[in-house]
N, C-alpha and C positions, 0 to 999 in steps of 0.2 A: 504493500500500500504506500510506502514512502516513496517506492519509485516512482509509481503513479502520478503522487502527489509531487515530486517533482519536475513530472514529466510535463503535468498540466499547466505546473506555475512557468516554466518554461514557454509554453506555449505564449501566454499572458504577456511576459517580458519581452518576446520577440516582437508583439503585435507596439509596445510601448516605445522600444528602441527604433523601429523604425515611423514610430508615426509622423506626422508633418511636422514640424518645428518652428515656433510659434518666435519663440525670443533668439537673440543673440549669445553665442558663447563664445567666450576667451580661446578656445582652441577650436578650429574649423575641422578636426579630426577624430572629438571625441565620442562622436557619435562610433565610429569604428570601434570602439575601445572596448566600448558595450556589445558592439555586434559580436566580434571577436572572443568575447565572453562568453557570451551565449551559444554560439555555435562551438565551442571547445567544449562547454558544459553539457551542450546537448551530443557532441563526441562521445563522452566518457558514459555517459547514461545506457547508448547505442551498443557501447563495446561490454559496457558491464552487462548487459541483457540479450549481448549474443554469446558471451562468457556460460550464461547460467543455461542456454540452450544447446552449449556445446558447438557454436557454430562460428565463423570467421568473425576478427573483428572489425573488418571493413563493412564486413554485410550488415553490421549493429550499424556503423556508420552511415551505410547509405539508406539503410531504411527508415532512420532516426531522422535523418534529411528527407526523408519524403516524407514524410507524415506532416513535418514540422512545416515544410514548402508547402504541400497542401492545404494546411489551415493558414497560412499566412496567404496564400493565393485568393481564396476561398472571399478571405475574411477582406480584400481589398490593399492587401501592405506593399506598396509603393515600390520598396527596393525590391521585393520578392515578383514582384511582376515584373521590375525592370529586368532583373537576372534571367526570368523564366525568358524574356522575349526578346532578349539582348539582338539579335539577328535582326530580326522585323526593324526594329528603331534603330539601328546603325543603316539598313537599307534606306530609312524615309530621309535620315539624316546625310546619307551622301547624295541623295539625290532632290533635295529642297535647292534647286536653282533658279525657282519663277517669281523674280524679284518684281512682279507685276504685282505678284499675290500675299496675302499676309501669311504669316508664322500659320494659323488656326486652319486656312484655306489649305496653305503646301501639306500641312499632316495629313487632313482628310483627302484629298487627292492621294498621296502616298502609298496610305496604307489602303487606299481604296483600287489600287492597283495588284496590293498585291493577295486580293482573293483570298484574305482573311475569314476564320466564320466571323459571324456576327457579335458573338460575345466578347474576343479576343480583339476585335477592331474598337469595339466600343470601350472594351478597359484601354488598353494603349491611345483612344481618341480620350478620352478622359487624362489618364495619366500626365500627355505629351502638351496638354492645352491646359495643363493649372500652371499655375504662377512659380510654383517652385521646383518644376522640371528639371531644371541645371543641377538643383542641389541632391535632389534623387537619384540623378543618372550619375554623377559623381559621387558617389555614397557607395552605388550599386559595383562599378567600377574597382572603386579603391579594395570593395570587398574580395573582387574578382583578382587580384592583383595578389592578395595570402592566399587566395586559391591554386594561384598558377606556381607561387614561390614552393607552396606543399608540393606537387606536381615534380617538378623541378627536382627538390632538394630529394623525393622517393626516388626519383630516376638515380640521380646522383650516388644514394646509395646502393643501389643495386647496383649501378657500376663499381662499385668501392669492394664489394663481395664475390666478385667476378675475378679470377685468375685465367689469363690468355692462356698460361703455358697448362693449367690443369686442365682448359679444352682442350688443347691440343692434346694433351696425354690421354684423352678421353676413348680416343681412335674414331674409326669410323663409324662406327656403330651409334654415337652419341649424334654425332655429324647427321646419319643417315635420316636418324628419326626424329632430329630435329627439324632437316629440310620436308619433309612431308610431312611434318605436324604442322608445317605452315602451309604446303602445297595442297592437299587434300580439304584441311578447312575453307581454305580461300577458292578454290575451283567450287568446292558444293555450295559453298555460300552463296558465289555467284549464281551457277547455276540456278539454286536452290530459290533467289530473289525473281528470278523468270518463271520459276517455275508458278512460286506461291501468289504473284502478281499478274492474274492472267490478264488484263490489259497490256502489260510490258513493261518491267521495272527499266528507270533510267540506266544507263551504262556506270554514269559514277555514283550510283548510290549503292548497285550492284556488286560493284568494286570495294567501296568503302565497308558495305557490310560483311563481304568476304575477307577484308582486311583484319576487320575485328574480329571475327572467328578464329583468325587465325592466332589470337593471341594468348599465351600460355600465363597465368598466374606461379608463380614457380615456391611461392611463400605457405599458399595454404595445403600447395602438397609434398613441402618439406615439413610443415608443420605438423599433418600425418604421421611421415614417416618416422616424428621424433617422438611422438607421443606413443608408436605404437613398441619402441625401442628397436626398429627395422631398419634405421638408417644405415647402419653399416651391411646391408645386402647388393649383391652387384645389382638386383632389379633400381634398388633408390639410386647407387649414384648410376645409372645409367638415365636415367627421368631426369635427375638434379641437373645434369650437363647437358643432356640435350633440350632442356627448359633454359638455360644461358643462353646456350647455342638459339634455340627458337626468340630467344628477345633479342636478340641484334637482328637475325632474319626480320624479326618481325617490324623493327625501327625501320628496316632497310626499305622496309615494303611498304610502311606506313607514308613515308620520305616519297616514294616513287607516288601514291595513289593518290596523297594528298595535293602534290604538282599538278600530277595529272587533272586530278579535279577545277582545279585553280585554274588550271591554261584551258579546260573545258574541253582536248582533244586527247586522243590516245595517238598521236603520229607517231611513228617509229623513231622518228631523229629526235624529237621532244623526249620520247622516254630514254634514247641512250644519253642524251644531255642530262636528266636526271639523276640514273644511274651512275654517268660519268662525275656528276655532284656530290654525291652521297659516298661511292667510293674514299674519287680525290680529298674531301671531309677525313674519312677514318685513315686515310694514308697518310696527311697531313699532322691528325693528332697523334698518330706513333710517331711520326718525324721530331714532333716538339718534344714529345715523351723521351726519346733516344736524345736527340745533340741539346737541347734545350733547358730541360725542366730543372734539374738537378743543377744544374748552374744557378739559375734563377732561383733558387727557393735559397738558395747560400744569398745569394745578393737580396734577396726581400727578409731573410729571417736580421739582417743586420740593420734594417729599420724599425719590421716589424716588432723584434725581439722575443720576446715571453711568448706570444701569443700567432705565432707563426703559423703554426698548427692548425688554428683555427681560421686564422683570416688569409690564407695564402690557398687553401681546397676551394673556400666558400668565393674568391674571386675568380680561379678560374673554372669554375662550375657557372658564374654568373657572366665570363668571359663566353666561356665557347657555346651555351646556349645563345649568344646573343648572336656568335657566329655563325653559327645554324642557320639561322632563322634569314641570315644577311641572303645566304646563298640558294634558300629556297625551300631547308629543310626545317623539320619541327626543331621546335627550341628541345624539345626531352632528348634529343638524337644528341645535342651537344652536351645535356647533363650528363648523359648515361656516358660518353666519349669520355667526360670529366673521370667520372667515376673510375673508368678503367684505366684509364694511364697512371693512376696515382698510386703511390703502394708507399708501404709507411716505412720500408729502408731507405725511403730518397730522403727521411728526415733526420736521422739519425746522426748527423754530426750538428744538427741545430735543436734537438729534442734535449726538455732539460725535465721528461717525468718521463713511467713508464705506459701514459695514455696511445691509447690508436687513432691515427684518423678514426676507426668507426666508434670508437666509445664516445670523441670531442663532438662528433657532428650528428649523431644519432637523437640528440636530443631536442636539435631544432628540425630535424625531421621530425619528430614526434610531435613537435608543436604546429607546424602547417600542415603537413599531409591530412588528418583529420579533419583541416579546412575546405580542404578537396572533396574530403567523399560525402562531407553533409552536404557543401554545393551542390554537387552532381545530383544529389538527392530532390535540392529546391527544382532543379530542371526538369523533374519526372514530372508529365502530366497523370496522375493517378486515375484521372476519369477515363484515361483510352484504355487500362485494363479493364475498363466493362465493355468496352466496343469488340465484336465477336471476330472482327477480322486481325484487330491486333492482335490478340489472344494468338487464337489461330496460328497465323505466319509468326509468330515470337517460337508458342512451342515446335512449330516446322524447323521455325531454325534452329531450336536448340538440341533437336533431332540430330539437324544436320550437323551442327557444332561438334555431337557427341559420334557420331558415326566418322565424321573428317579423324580425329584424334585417335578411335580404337584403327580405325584402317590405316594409320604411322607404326602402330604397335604391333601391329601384323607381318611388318617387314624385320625385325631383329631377327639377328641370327639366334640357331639352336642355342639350348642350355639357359637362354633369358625364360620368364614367365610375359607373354605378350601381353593377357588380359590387365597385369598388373601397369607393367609401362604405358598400357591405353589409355585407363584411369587417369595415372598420375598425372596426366597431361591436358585431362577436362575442365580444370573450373580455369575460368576465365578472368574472373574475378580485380585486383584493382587494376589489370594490362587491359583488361577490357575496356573495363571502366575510361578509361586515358584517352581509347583509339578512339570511343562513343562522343567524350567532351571534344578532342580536335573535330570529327564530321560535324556536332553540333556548330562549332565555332565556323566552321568552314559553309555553312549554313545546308551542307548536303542530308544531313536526318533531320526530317521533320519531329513534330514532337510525337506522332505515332512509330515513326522508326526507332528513335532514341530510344520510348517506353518496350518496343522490339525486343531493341538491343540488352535494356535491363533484367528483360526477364531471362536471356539466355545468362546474363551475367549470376542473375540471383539462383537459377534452376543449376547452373552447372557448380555453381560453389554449393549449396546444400548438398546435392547428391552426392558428391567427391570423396570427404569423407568417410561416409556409412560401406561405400562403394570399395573404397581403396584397403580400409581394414577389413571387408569378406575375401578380399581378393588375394590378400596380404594371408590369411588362413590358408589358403591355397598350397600358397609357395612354401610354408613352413612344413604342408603336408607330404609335398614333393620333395622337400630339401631332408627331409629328417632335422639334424640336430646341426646340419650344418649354421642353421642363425646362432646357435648358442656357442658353437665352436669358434666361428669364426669373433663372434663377439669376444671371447676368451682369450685370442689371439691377439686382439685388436690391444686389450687391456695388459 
């Protein structure tokens, strides 16, 4: 009942922080402060009560976000419709050039072009025509802004946790079932959006939702493996590495689709310029990594001093996302790039404790990331899970999503447990999540695709678990006492 009772007062403060704002205040920011508040608080609520159902702590996150986005939509709150419709109003907004017409006239013309329903024209004609518009879309904004830094700063550490030379020792076999846990989801996906759309789904929505299938959560089925004490089986680190291997594939292909989308064309030379992008990028950040980095961290820790550690990772993670993004690629392409060239012996003549990069920077990951996935959550229209066609093509594709992943698992060589590697490789979970917020931003999922895209997200992370430890029975069955042996060994 405290939860409850927290949950609802919650609700209450959200509707309070974001109301209109009547008086003047000494900081023009502190309305953030509050927000900020609140959606941390409403974080930890999310994760405490996916905790107690045994289920991911993202999924507390995002669902915690859509409850709370919904009654703030619901109920009228300004920034939460501004976030929801972020797209729509950046569209009226680049395109108000009839300086014949007033502010009131360019909105309704606007968004009267772009085939809005009726409900959603009419909150955005409302919203876009009160008097303190500037201060909402800049509120909503600034919010958006600890969203993308969460974003950001999770990619970063998953590159931080990533060893090039342990894929590489991974052999082929990691390689193999990496590249087809991204080929097989991405082909049915596509496919799969032709299929479920019998009028014809567009080419780039096709694409982009095949993208996102393609993406492996590599967190909640290490988390599995640790809980079920299976980590040290060759089935897990064979998953573990080719779940790495599958997020750089999957950045690579996020980079290509997203381009593509943007330039509106699939031309052959456009997509080898891409690819020739997104390469030169990763060839680029080994180059800095080898003759570069280590010099320069000598010459920044002699200004920086004490605090090197912390503020020499966190610029160039804010460095080369920014680079990314210069060239045409996602900004997460440059965090996750951050993440991986970094390794905590390049500190080691300017380290004066026995902290890791990932102990010093894990905690401000801890504090934005959760920013992210209640967003993500304000973005879910919850009313298209009653609409029968969403419904519908969400579970087609989470069919598809689960079938794209067991058919990777099917190609290991003998002596693997296939069923098990298929598994590990299903929930989609916060990589999904990522690829769903870029298509939104990129404006290619509407908000019935986006609520799509959540349910394969939420359906493949519940099932994963329950899934992975029957399957995990299996192999203990097969193996005999080898999990116990080998564990014995290990120790």
């Amino acid at each position: 009942m405290k939860i409850l009772f927290t949950l609802l007062s919650l609700f209450g403060m959200v509707g309070m922080a974001y109301a209109e704002e009547g008086g003047s205040h000494s900081d023009p920011y502190s309305s953030e402060f509050l927000a900020v508040f609140l959606i941390l608080s409403a974080a930890v609520i999310g994760r405490f009560l996916a905790r107690k159902l045994n289920q991911s702590e993202v999924l507390g996150e995002l669902i915690i976000g859509i409850l709370i986005g919904a009654a703030g939509y619901y109920l009228g709150n300004e920034v939460i419709v501004t976030i929801r419709h972020t797209n729509e109003i950046n569209l009226v907004l680049d395109h108000m050039a009839d300086e014949s017409m007033t502010w009131d006239e360019n909105v309704e013309l606007q968004l009267d072009k772009q085939k809005l329903p009726p409900k959603v024209e009419d909150k955005l004609t409302h919203l876009m025509q009160s008097g303190h518009f500037r201060d909402t879309f800049l509120n909503a904004n600034y919010t958006l802004l600890f969203s993308s830094l969460g974003v950001t700063l999770l990619l970063f550490m998953v590159g931080l946790e990533v060893s090039v030379e342990e894929m590489v020792s991974m052999g082929g076999s990691s390689v193999l079932v990496a590249v087809l846990g991204v080929v097989f989801p991405f082909a049915l996906g596509y496919l799969g959006m032709h299929f479920f759309v019998p009028e014809g789904a567009d080419n780039n929505i096709a694409m982009f939702v095949g993208a996102t299938l393609a993406a492996t959560s590599i967190g909640i089925t290490a988390r599995v493996f640790k809980d079920a004490h299976k980590i040290h089986l060759k089935e897990a680190k064979l998953v573990l590495g080719a779940a790495v291997i599958d997020d750089i594939l999957g950045l690579i292909l996020l980079a290509i689709v997203s381009a593509v989308v943007s330039t509106g064309s699939l031309d052959i030379a456009v997509l080898g310029i891409i690819i020739g992008k997104a390469l030169a990028f990763l060839v680029g950040v080994f180059i800095l990594e080898k003759y570069l980095l280590r010099r320069n961290i000598k010459t920044f820790s002699k200004v920086a001093g004490k605090n090197t550690l912390l503020l020499y990772p966190f610029a160039l993670l804010m460095f080369l996302a920014w680079a990314a993004d210069a060239i045409g690629l996602a900004t997460i392409v440059g965090a996750f790039a951050a993440g991986l060239i970094l390794k905590d012996n390049m500190f080691d003549d300017v380290k004066q404790t026995d902290n890791t990069l990932e102990s010093i920077l894990s905690p401000l990951e801890a504090i934005f990331a959760p920013v992210f996935f209640v967003l993500m959550g304000f973005q879910v229209d919850i009313t298209a899970f009653a609409e029968w066609h969403v419904l519908s093509i969400g579970l087609g594709l989470t069919l598809v999503a689960i079938i794209g992943k067991l058919l990777a698992g099917l190609f290991v060589k003998k002596g693997y447990n296939k069923l098990v590697i298929g598994i590990g490789l299903l929930p989609r979970g916060e990589v999904g999540l990522i690829f769903a917020s870029i298509g939104k931003g990129l404006g290619v999922l509407s908000d019935d695709l986006f609520a799509m895209i959540i349910i394969v997200v939420i359906l493949t992370t519940l099932i994963t678990p329950p899934l992975l430890n029957w399957s995990l029975k299996k192999v203990k069955d097969d193996d005999g006492n080898q999990g116990l042996s080998e564990l014995k060994s290990s120790n």
